[in-house]
N, C-alpha and C positions, 0 to 999 in steps of 0.2 A: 584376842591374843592367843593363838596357838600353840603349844608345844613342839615337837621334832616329833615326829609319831618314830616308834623302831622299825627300819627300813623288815621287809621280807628274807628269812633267815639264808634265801639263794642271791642274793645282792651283793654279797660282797667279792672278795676276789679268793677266795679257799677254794681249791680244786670240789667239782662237784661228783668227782670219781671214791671220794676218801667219806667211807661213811663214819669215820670218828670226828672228821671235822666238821659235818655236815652236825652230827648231835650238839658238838662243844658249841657250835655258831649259836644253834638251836635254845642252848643252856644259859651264852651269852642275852637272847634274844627276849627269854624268860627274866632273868634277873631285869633289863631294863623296862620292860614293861611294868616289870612290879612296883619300880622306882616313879612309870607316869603314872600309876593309878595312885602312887603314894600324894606322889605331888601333883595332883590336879585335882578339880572338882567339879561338879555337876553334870553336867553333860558329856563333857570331857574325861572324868573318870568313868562314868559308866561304858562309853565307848573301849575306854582302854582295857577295863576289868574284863571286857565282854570278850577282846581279841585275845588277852590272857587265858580264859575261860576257854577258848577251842585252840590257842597255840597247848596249853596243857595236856587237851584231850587228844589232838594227833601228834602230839610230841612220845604222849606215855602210849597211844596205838602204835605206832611205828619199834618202840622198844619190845613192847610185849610181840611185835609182829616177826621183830628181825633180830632184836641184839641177843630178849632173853634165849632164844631158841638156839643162838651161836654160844651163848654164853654155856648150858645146858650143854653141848655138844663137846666145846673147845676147851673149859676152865678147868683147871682139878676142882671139884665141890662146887661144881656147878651150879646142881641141884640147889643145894643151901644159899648158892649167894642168888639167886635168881628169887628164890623164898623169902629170902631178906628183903631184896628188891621190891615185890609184891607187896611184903608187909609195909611198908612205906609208902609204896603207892596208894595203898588203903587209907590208911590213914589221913593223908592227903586228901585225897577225895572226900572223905567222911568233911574234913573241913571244908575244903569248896562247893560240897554240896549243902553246907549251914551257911555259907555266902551268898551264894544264890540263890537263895531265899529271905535275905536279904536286902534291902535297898541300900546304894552307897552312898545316899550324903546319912545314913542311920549311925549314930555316936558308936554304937559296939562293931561295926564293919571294918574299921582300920585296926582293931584290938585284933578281931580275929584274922583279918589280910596279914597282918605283919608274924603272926603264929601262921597262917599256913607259908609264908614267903620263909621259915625258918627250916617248916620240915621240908620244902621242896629242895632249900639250898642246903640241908644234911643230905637228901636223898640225890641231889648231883653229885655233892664229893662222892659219894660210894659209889654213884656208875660207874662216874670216872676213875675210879681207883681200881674197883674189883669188877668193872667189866670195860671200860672202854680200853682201859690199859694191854688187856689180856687179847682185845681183837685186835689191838694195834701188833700186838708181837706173833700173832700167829695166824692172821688173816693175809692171805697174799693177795697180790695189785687188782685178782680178775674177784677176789670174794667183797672186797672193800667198795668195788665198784659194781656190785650186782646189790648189794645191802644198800649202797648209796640210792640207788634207782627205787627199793622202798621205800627208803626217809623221805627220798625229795617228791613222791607220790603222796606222802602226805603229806609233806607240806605245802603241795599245792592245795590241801583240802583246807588249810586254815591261815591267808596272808594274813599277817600282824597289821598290815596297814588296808586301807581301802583298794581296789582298782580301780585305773584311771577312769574318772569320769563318773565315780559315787559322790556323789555330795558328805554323805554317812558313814562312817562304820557298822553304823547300825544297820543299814542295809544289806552290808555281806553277811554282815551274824545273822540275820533272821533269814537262814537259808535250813532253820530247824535245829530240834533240838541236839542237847551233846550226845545222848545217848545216839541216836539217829547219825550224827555224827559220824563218829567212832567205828557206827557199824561202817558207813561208806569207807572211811579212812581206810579198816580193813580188806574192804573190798580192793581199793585201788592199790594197796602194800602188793597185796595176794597176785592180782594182777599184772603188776611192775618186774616182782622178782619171778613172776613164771613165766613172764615173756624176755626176762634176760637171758 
């Protein structure tokens, strides 16, 4: 008995020119994951932790690639809220990286999934508040849509769900580690917005 996996955060129908809607899908796309690894078990969460696990890391590579550097440029106190940001994202990580090292049918795994799903979903309201807000009012149609071309660059680095024709999730994850990851993610951000 299967679950609904969460479709890939480019599936829906939000223009793909808008890179604030392309994060919020992205923010959407994060909370529901967290809800199937909440609610599923053994094989089935492990798969689902594991697309959470690199939707995470090219979700926070694409910010640190595109928003905080607009944020930095555009925001008054930029600086500080981008440092905010950071710090949060730290933190975060310090806890997904005690996750995975982890096994998830292990008793303390959901103790500590449900604490890092608290600070990821603090750490969205304040994107969203103190920086997506601010690119939405002061980014015009051609900057929304040259930052879009990085996000959805990485998000081709990590589908939430399998490609046609994988038996596994497991199979797209073991395409290496996050750090490894990450580094590509940035490569193809780099790439995207310098050929826009």
């Amino acid at each position: 008995m299967s679950q609904q996996h969460t479709p890939h955060a480019g599936d829906d129908r939000a223009p793909d020119t808008d890179a604030v809607s392309l994060l919020m899908r992205q923010h959407g796309d994060i909370r529901n994951l967290f809800d199937e690894v909440e609610h599923s078990t053994g094989e089935e969460r492990r798969d689902a932790f594991r697309r959470l696990v690199r939707l995470l890391a090219v979700h926070e590579t694409a910010e640190e690639e595109v928003v905080h550097p607009f944020a930095r440029r555009n925001v008054t106190g930029g600086d500080q809220v981008v440092a905010e940001r950071l710090e949060e994202e730290k933190k975060a990580k310090e806890t997904l990286a005690a996750l995975e090292d982890m096994d998830t049918d292990d008793p303390e795994f959901m103790t500590r999934l449900l604490a890092l799903r608290q600070d990821v979903q603090r750490h969205a309201r304040a994107e969203e508040r103190y920086e997506f807000t601010h690119i939405r009012r002061s980014a015009d149609a051609g900057t929304l849509a040259t930052m879009a071309k990085g996000i959805k660059a990485a998000e081709a680095m990590a589908p939430t769900r399998p490609h046609p024709g994988v038996e596994s999730a497991t199979a797209n994850i073991a395409l290496g580690p996050v750090a490894a990851l990450m580094d590509r993610t940035k490569d193809a951000v780099r790439k995207a917005m310098k050929d826009s």
